[in-house]
VEXRO-707901 format. One record per atom (N, C-alpha, C): atom name; residue number from 1; residue in three letters; x, y, z. Coordinates in pm, whole numbers. Example, Ala and Ser with C-alpha at 12.3 -4.5 7.8 and 13.67 -1.06 7.14 Angstrom:
BEGIN
PT atom seq type     c1     c2     c3
PT    N   1  ala   1319   -569    780
PT   CA   1  ala   1230   -450    780
PT    C   1  ala   1320   -330    780
PT    N   2  ser   1285   -225    708
PT   CA   2  ser   1367   -106    714
PT    C   2  ser   1290      3    787
// end
This chain:
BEGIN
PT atom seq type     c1     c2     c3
PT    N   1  unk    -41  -4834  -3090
PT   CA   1  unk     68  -4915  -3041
PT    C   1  unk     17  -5057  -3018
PT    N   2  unk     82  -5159  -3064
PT   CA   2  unk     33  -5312  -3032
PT    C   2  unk     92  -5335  -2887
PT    N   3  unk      8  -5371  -2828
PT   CA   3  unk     -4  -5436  -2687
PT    C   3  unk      5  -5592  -2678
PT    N   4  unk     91  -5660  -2732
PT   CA   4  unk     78  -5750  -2726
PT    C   4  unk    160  -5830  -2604
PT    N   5  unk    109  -5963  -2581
PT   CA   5  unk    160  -6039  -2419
PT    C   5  unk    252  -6120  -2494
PT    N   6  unk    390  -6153  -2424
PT   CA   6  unk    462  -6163  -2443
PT    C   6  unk    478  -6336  -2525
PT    N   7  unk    403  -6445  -2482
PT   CA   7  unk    318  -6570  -2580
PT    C   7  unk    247  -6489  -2720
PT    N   8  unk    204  -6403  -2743
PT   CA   8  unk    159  -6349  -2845
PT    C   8  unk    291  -6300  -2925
PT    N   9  unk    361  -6247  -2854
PT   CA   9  unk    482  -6162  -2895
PT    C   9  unk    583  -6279  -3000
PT    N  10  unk    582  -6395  -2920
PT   CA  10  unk    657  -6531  -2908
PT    C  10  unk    583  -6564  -3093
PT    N  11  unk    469  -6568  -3095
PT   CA  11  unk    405  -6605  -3184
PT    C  11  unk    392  -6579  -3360
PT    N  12  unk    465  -6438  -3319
PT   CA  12  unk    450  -6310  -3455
PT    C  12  unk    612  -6295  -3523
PT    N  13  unk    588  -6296  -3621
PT   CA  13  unk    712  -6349  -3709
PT    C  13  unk    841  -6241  -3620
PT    N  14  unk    811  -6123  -3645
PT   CA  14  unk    963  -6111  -3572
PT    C  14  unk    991  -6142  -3440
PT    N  15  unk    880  -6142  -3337
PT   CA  15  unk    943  -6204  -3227
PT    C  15  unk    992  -6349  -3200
PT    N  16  unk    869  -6423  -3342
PT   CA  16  unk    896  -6566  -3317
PT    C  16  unk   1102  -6602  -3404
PT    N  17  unk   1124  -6513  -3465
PT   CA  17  unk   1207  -6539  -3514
PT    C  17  unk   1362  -6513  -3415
PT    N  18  unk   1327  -6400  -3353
PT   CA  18  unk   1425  -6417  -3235
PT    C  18  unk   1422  -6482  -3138
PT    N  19  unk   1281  -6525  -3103
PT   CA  19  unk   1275  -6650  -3030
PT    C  19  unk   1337  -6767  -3060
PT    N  20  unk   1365  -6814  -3176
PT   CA  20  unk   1360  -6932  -3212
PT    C  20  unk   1517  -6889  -3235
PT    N  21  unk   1610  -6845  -3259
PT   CA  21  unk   1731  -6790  -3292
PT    C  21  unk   1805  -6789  -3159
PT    N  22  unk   1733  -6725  -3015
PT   CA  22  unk   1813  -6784  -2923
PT    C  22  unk   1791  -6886  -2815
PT    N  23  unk   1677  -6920  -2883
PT   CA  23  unk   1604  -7073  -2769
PT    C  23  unk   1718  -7170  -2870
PT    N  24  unk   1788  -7156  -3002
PT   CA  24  unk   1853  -7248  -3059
PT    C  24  unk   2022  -7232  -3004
PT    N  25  unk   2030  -7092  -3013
PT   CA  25  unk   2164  -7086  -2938
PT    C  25  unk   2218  -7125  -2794
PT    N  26  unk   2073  -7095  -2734
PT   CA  26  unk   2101  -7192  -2587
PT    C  26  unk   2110  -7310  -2582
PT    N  27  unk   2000  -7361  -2692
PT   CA  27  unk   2047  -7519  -2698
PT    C  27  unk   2183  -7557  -2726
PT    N  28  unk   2228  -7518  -2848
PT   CA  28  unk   2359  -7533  -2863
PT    C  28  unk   2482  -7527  -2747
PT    N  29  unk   2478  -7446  -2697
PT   CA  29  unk   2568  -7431  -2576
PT    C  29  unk   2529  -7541  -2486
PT    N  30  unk   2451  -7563  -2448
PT   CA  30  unk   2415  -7669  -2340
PT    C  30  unk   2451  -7789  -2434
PT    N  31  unk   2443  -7805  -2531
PT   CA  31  unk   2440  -7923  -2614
PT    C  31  unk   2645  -8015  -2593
PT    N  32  unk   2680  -7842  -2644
PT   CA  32  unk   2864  -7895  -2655
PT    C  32  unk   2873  -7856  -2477
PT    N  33  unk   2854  -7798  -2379
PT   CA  33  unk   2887  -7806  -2295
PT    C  33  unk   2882  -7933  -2191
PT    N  34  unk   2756  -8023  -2232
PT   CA  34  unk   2732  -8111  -2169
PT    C  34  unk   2861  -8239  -2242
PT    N  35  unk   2836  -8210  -2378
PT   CA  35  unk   2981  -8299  -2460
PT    C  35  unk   3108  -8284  -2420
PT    N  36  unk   3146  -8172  -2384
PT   CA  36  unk   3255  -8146  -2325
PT    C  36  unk   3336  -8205  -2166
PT    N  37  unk   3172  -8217  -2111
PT   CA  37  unk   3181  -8284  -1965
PT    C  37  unk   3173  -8418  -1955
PT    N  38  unk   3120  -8505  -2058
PT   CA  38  unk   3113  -8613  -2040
PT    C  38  unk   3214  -8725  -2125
PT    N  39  unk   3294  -8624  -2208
PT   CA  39  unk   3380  -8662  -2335
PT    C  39  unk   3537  -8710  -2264
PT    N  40  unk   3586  -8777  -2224
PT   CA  40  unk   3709  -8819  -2173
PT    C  40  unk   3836  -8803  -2322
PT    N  41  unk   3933  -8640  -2362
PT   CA  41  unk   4010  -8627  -2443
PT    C  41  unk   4110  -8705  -2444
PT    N  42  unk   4143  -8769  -2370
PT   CA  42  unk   4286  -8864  -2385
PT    C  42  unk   4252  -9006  -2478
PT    N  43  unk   4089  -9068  -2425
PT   CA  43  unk   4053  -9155  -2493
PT    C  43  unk   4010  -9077  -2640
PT    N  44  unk   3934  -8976  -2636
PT   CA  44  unk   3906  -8940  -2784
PT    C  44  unk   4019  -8954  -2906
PT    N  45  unk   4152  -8891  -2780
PT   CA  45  unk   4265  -8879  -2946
PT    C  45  unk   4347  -8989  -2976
PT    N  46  unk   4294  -9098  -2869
PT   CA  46  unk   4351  -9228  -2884
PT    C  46  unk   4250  -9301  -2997
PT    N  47  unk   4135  -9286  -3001
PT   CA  47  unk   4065  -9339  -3103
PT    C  47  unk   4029  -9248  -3187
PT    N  48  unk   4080  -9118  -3255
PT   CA  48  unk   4099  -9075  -3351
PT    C  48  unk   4247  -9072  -3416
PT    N  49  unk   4345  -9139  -3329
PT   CA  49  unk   4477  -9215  -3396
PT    C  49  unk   4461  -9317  -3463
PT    N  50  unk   4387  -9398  -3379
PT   CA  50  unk   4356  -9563  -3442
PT    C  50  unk   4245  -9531  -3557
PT    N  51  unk   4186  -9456  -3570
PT   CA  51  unk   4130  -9462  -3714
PT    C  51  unk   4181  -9373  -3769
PT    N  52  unk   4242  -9259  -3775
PT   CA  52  unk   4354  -9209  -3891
PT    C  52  unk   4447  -9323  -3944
PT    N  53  unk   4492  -9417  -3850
PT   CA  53  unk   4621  -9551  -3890
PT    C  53  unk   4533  -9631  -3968
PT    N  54  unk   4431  -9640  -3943
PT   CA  54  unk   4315  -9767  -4036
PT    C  54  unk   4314  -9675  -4146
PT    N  55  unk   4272  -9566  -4167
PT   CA  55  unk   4185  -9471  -4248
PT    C  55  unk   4343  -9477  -4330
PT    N  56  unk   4478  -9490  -4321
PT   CA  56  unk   4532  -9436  -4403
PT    C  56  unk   4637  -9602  -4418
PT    N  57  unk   4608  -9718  -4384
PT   CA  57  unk   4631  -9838  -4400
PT    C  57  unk   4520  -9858  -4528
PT    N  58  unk   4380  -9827  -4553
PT   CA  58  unk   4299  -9864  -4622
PT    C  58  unk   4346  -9783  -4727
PT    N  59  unk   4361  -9676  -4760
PT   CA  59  unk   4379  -9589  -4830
PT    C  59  unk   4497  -9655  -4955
PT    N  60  unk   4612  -9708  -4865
PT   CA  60  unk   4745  -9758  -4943
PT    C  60  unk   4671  -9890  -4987
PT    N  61  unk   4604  -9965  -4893
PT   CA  61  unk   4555 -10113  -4982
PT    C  61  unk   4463 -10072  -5106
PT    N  62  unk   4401  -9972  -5098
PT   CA  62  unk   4295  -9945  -5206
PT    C  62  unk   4409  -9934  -5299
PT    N  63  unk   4510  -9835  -5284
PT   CA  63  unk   4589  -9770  -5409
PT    C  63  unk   4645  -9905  -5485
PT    N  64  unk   4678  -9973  -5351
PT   CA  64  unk   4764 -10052  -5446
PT    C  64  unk   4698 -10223  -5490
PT    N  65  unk   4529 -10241  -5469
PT   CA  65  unk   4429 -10327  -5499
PT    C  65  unk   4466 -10415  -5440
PT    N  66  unk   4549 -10424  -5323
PT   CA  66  unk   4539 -10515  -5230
PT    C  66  unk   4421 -10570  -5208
PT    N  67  unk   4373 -10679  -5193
PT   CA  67  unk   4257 -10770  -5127
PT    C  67  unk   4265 -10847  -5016
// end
């Protein structure tokens, strides 16, 4: 039976691989959770209006080679 300590364990492809699988998933969560707290939605969908209106103002000048 391998006796190995749990830094050893960390080290060896299958443990390192579940290591690394949920040391990434925790990151992730902390990652959008902290985005979520610091993200003000009323301003977000106000400036994802104003660039959908640009994004689709540019769109018609391209079509129609406006300069």
């Amino acid at each position: 039976m391998n006796d190995l300590t749990l830094p050893e364990w960390m080290l060896t492809p299958p443990g390192s691989t579940v290591f690394i699988f949920i040391f990434s998933m925790i990151l992730s969560f902390a990652i959008s959770g902290t985005q979520r707290l610091l993200t003000n939605p009323s301003k977000l969908n106000a400036w994802r209006k104003e660039v959908a209106k640009w994004t689709s103002e540019y769109r018609e000048a391209v079509k129609k080679q406006d300069k």
